[in-house]
N, C-alpha and C positions, 0 to 999 in steps of 0.2 A: 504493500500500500504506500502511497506517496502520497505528502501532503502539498494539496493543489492548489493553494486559494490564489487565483488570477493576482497576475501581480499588480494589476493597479486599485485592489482592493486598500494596500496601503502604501503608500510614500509617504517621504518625510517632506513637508512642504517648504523646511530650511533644511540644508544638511548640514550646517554649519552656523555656529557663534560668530560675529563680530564685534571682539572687544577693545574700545578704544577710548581715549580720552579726546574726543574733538576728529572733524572732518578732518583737517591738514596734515595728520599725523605721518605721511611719509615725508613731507617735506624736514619733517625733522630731525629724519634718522632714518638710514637705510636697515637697519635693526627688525625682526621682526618675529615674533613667535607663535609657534603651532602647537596646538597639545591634541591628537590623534584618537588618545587611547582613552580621554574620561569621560566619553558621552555616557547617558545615564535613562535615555528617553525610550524605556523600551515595551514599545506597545504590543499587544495582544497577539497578533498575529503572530509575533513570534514565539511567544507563551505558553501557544496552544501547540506547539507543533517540539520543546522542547520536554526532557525527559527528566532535567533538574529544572528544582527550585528557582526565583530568578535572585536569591541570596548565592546561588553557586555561580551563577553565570556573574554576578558580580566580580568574582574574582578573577575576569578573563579583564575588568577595569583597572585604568590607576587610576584606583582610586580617588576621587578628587584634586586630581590634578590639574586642574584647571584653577582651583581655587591660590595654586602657587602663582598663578600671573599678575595678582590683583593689584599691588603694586607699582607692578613693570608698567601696568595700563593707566595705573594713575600719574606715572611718570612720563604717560602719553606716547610709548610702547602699545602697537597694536598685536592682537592676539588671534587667531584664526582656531577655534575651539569645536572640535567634532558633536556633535549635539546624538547622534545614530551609535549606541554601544557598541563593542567591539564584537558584543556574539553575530549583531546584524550584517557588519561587514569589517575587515581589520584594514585599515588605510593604512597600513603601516606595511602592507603587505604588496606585491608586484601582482596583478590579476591574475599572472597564470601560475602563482604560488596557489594552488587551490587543490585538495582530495576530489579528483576524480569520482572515487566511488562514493561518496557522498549526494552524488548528481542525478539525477535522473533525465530523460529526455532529450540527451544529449544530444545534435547533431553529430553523424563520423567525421563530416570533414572540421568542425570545428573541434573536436575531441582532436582529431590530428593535429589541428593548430596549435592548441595547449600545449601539446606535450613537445611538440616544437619549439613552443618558447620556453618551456621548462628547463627543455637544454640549454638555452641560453641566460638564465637567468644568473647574476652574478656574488650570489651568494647560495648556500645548501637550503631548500627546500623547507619552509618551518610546516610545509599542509604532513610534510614523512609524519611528525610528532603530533599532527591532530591542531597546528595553529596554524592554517595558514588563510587566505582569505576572506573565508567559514568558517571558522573553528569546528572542528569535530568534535574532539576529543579534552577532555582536559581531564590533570592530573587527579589522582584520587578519587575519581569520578566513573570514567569513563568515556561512553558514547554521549556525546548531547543533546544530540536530535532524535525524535522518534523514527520520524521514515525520513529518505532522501528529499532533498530541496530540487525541485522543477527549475528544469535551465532556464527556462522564460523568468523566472522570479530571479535566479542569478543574476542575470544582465539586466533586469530591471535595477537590481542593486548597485551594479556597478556605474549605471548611466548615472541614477541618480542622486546617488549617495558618493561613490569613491572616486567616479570623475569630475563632480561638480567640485569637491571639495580641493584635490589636488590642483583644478586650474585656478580656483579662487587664492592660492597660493601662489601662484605660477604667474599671478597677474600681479598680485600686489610684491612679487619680489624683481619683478621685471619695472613696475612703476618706478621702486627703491631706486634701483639701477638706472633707471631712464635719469630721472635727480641727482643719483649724490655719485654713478659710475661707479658704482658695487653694492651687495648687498649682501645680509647677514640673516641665515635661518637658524632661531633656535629652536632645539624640536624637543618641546621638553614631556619627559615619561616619570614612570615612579619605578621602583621594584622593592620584593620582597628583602630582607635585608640576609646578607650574604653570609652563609657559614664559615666561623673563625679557619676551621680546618683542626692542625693538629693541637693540642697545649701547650700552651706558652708562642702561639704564631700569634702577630703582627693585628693587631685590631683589621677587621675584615672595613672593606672600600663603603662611605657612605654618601659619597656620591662618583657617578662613574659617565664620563664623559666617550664620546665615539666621535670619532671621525672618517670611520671605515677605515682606520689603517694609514692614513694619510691622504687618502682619496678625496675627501670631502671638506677639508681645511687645515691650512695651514697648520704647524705645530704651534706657531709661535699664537695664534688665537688659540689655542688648547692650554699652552700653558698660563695663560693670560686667566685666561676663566679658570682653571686650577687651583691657581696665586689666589685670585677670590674666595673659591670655598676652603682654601687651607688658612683663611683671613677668620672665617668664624671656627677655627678649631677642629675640621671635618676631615674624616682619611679617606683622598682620593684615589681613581685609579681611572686610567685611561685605555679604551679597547676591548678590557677585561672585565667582564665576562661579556659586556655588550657595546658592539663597536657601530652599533645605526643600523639602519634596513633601507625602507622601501623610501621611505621618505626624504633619507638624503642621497640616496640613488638617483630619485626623481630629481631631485632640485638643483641641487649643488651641479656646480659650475665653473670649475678653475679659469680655465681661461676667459671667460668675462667675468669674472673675479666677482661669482656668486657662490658665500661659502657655507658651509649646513653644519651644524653640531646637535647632538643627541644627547641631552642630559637625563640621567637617570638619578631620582631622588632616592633614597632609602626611605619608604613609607612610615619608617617607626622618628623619623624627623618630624613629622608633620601629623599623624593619626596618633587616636588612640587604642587602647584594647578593641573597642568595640568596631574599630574601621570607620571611627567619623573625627572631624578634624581638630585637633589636640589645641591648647593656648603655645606651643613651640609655632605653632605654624605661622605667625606673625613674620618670626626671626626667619623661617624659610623665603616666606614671601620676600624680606628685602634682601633676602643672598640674590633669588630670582632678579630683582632689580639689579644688585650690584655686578652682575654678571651681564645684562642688558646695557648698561653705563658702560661696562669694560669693553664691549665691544663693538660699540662706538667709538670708544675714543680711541679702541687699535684699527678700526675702520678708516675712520677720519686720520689717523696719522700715517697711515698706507697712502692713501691720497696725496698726502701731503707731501708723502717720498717720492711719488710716481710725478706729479708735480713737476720736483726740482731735478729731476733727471735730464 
């Protein structure tokens, strides 16, 4: 059995937040932030067709992450904020990252296409573990769905939830760039907070920057926002365990000197037991700022070097 309900039974009629402190906001900073992973808006339709709670599907969220930008936005920092949960579709994910057998209705020749790009994809597969543009599967769990998802309802998803959102991106970091001749994505996530390992190791990373390896920005902006969170006292780590995905695959652009970073918060900074947001989250919120200021001003001083050449 397959669960059918035509897909234009529901869409999201925004697929995305826009949070800003005033219209001008690029004119004053090619700076600008996405949080992917904390929509929270998750209607019926998917409810009835899942196998858990939607307290488990929760945990496919970071968690209120969106509420780390509030700051940044009042410092007139704009935010681009997924509003559609991550069980509905993972923006963070490349389209043809996706389980297959999770699918039903498939066209062959577009089933061929998939797995064509699959090949080409430039990182390992997260649909292998059950996360990839659908989530299947999660930890401790299981299966998440009851019967397979209808391809017609897939590519509804994708038009109007995962491509609306990435070019609503795509424009306003290309605006940045038309203005100040580069521009700065931070693509900010949370994560679970990371096991120490053996006794007596090293306080484990609590917060963990990506660049893809160097793919996606310079080191010198890596260490820059580093210097900041090792300003309030915090053990960083870069690449490790998470080095960015789909989001600064998409975006980032060295040679128009459009550059992507993926911060990864340790949840237990900013929540409390219960998974709602702690009184520390203030102090998160203006790291998030102070980290938006930094690179700016390592933006603005590249400029200034390219400049004087």
């Amino acid at each position: 059995m397959t669960y059918n309900n035509a897909p234009a039974h529901f869409f999201y009629d925004k697929a995305y937040w826009v949070r800003r402190n005033g219209e001008d906001d690029a004119l004053i900073s090619p700076v600008i932030l996405s949080v992917p992973h904390a929509g929270r808006d998750y209607p019926q339709y998917i409810l009835n067709n899942a196998r858990l709670p939607q307290n488990a599907l929760q945990k496919l969220e970071d968690r209120y992450a969106d509420h780390l930008t509030s700051k940044a936005i009042e410092a007139g920092y704009c935010a681009i904020i997924a509003r559609a949960p991550r069980a509905w579709i993972d923006l963070n994910r490349d389209p043809a990252d996706i389980d297959l057998s999770n699918l039903t209705a498939l066209p062959r020749d577009i089933r061929k296409q998939i797995l064509a790009q699959q090949q080409e994809l430039p990182y390992a597969m997260k649909a292998n573990a059950g996360l990839g543009l659908i989530p299947s599967r999660l930890a401790g769990y299981g299966d998440i769905w009851r019967t397979e998802w209808h391809w017609d309802d897939v590519k509804a998803r994708i038009a109007n939830t995962h491509a609306i959102y990435h070019d609503a991106l795509s424009d306003r970091l290309a605006q940045r760039h038309n203005i100040h001749g580069c521009s700065v994505l931070l693509d900010v996530h949370s994560m679970p907070s990371l096991p120490r390992g053996r006794t007596n190791a090293p306080p484990s990373a609590q917060i963990v920057f990506g660049n893809r390896h160097g793919a996606s920005a310079d080191q010198s902006l890596m260490d820059i926002l580093a210097h900041a969170a090792r300003s309030y006292g915090l053990v960083v780590e870069q690449n490790t365990p998470y080095a960015g995905g789909y989001v600064l695959s998409r975006h980032a652009d060295s040679r128009r000197n459009i550059q992507a970073v993926q911060i990864e918060f340790d949840r237990a900074l900013y929540l409390d037991n219960r998974g709602e947001p702690a009184s520390t989250i203030g102090q998160m919120q203006s790291l998030l700022c102070d980290m938006a200021n930094a690179a700016h001003d390592y933006a603005s001083s590249c400029l200034k070097v390219q400049a004087a050449e």
